[in-house]
N, C-alpha and C positions, 0 to 999 in steps of 0.2 A: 504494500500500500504506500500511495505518495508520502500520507502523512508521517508512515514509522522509518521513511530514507529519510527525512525533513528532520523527524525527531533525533535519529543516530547522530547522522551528519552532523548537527551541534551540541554531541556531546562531547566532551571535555574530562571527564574524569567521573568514573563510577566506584561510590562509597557504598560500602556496606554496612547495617547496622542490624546485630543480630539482640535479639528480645528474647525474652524465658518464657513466651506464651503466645498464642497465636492474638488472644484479646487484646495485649500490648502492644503488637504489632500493626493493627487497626486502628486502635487508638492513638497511634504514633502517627501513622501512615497523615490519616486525617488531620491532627495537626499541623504537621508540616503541608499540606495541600491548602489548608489556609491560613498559617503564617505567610508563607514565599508565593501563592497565587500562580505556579510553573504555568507556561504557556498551554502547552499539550493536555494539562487539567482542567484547563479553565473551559478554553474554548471548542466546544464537542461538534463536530457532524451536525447533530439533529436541533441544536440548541436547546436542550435540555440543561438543566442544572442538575450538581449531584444530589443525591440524597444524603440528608440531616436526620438527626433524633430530638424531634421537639419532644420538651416536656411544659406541658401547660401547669406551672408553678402554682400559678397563682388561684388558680379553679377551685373552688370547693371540693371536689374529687378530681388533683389530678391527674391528666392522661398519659402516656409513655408513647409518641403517634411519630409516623415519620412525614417528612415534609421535603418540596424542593425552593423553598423558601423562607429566609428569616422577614415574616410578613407579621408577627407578633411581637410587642413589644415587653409584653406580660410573661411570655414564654423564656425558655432555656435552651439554647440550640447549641449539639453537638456536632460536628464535621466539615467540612461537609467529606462522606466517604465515596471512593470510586471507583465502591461497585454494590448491587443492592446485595446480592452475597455476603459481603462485607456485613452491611448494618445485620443485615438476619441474624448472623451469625453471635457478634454483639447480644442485642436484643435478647436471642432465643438463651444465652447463658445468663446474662441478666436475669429473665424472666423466673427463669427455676431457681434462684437464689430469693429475688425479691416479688415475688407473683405483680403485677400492676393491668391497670384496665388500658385498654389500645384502640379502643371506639370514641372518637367523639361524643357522639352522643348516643350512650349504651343503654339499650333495650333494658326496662325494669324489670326483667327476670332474668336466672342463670344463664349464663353461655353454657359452649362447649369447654372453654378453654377452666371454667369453674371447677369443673368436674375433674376436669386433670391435674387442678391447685395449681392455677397459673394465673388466675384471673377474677379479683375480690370483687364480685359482682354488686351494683346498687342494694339489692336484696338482702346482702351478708353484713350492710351499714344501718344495722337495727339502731345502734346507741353511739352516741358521741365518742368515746374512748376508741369505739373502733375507725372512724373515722380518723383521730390524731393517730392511731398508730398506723396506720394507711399511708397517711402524711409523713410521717419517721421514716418509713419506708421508698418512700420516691424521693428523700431526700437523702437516702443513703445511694440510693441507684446515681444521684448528682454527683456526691461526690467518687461514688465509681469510676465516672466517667471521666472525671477530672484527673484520674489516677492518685485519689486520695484513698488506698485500699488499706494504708496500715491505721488512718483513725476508722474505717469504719468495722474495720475487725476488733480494733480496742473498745469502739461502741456495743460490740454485739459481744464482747466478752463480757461488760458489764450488766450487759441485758441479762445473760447467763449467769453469774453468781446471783443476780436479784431476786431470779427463777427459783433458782437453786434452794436459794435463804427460807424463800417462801413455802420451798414444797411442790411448787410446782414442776415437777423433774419431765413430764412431757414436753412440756410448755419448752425446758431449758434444754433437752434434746434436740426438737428441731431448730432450736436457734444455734448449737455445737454444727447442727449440718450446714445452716449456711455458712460460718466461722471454715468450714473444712472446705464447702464449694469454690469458695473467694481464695482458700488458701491454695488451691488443687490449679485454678484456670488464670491465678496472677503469680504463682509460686517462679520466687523469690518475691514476694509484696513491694515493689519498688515501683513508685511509681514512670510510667513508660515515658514523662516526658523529660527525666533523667537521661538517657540514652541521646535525647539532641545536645546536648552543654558533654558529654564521652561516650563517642561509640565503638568503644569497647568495654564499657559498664561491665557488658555481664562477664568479659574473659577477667577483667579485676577484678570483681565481687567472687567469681571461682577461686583464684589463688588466693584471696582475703582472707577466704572461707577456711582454704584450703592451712591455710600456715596458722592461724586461729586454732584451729581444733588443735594441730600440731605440736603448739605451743603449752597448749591446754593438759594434755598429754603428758608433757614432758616434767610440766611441773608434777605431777603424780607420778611420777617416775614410770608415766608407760611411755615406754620408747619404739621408736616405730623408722623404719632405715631414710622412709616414702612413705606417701598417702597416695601412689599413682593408682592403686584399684582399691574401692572399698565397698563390702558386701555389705547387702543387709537382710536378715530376715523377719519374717513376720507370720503368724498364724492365726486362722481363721476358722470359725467353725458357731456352731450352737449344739450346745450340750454334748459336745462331741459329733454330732452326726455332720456330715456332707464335708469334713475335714479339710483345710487345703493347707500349703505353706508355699510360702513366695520367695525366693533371691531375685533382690533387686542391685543393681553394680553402678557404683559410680567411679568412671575412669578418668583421670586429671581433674574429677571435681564436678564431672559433666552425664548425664543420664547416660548410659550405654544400654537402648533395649535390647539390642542383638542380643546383648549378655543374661539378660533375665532369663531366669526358670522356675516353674511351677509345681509344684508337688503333691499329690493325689495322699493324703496318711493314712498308712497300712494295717501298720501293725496297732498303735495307740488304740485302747477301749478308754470310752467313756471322755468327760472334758479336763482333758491333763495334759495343758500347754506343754509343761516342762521336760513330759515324756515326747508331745510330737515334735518340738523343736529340738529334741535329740533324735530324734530318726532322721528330720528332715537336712541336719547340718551330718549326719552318716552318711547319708545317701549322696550329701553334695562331693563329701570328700573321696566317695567311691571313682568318681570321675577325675582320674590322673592327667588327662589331654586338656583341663579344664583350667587356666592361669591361676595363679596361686596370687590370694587378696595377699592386703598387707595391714587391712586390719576388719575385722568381725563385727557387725551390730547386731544387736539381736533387740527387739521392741518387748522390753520389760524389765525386772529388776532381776534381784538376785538371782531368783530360781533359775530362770531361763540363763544369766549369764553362766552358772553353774554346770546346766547341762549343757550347754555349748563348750565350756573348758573341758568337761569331763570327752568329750570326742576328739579336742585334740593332744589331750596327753592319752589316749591310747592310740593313737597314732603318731607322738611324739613329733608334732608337726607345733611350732613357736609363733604363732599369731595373735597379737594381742587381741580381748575380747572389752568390747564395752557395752553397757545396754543404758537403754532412753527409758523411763518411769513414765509412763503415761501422768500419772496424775498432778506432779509439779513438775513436770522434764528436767527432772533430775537425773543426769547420767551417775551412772557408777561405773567403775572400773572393776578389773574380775577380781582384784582383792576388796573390792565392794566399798573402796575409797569414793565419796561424794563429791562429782563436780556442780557445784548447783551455781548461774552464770544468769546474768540477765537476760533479758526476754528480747534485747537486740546486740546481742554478743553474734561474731561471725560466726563462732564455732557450733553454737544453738542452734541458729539458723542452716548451718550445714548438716547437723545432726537429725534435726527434723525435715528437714527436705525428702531427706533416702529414707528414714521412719515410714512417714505420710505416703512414700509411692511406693511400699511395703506393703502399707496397709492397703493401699489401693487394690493391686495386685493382687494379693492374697486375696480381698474381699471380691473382685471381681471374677475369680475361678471358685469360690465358694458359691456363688453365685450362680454361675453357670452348670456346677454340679447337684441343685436343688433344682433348678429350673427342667435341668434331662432326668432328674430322678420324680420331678412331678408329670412330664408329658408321657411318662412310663418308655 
């Protein structure tokens, strides 16, 4: 095409900037298309503008609607993005985190999208309180989109102890999932417009990470040669039945999925982490063609570090083991030394990173082994 000879021909130099999430990368994208106003973006074939995410702020029920015009001055506009792929994509993660209504003017009864918890229908705003938290809520999707993701995780954490206090533990459960979804589709929580002022953010924030933990380590006297491959496992199940365990690897600091592997538990009866997480790291070490970590995670405390030491001193194999405590992330060492480190310490943040896609992993083959033992 005329116009993609017109566009090469004056290019001059191409940068790359890589992001830890596809969301980040859209939300970048978009900014930078209307910071700088590039020729090739602005001016289209059909004359069409791109597509925006208006949020009608100021509504008594606002809306989450897209738009190819900032023609409101009452509203909040995100983009503009180019391509509607793009926004959907956006949007549709958005939505499962924060449900919000997408009609202008929504029909006084349920939708479809009600029904799949994506969409808090007129009908579901019986009483004022639900309406302000409605409100909380598209006002967290705002600053989502600003790439303000670490205050509104610190928001929903305190939403969570408040839950908690109360007793209300359902209530502070689904608010843990969206605390996990936000952490899962922005992980590393840095906001994406970071990455214009250093576009290599995320190859620093790896080594950051990387010499952090390192460091971390060394003061406990666990000594490590390299952090170039670091495993981790995790295990999944209810009451023992539909069992899985996960290895998940991070090489230079960087997700390696090639590496991951999956594990069906065999032997284990009944719900006894500490037994499947000694099969599952026996099983791993049966595999000799498989690169040897240089250091062990296991997602839990002592028990679990125990049984993973205990498989490698009968194979007299020297790899230091650490494990993450779900409940305050507090790591232990295998002599059961406490590092307990703040909640934006590098090493944290690198330790829960391989955790979290541990637990993903694992829960998503648990998952799929419930699902083929329900369709018979």
């Amino acid at each position: 095409m005329e116009k993609t000879r017109q566009l090469v021909s004056r290019i001059d130099k191409i940068q790359i900037i890589k992001t830890s999430s596809e969301v980040e990368s859209l939300l970048l994208e978009a900014d930078f298309v209307k910071k700088r106003k590039p020729f090739y973006n602005i001016k289209l074939i059909d004359d069409k503008a791109y597509l925006l995410i208006k949020i009608t702020i100021k509504d008594e029920i606002p809306k989450v609607l897209i738009s190819r015009k900032e023609d409101d001055k009452n509203s909040i506009y995100f983009g503009p993005f180019t391509s509607a792929a793009s926004v959907k994509i956006v949007l549709r993660t958005i939505r499962k985190i924060f449900p919000y209504q997408s009609i202008r003017n929504h029909a006084k009864k349920k939708c479809l999208y009600n029904h799949l918890n994506l969409c808090p229908c007129p009908p579901t705003f019986t009483k004022h309180k639900e309406k302000m938290e409605y409100k909380k809520n598209v006002l967290k999707i705002v600053k989502f989109l600003k790439g303000n993701t670490k205050s509104v995780i610190k928001e929903l954490e305190k939403e969570r102890e408040s839950l908690s206090k109360n007793y209300e533990f359902e209530k502070a459960g689904l608010t843990q999932k969206k605390i996990d979804s936000i952490k899962f589709v922005t992980s590393p929580s840095y906001s994406p417009f970071e990455y214009e002022e250093n576009p290599n953010l995320e190859e620093d924030l790896r080594m950051r990470q990387l010499n952090s933990l390192s460091l971390e380590l060394r003061k406990k006297g666990v000594l490590t040669a390299s952090l170039e491959r670091i495993e981790c496992y995790d295990i999944s199940n209810i009451s023992g039945k539909f069992a899985t365990g996960s290895m998940v690897v991070l090489q230079n600091g960087e997700i390696s999925k090639s590496e991951y592997r999956r594990f069906k538990i065999k032997r284990s009866k009944g719900p006894n982490d500490f037994a499947m997480i000694e099969e599952v790291i026996q099983r791993r070490f049966k595999n000799r063609d498989w690169e040897m970590p240089n250091l062990l995670i296991v997602d839990g405390g002592k028990g679990q570090i125990s049984s993973a030491v205990k498989v490698l001193e009968t194979r007299n194999l020297k790899i230091p083991v650490i494990g993450l405590a779900k409940k305050e992330e507090t790591i232990f060492t295998q002599d059961f030394q406490k590092i307990k480190l703040p909640k934006n310490s590098d090493a944290l943040k690198l330790v829960m990173k391989i955790r979290d896609e541990a637990h993903r992993f694992a829960i998503s083959y648990h998952k799929k082994l419930r699902a083929k033992a329900f369709i018979g």
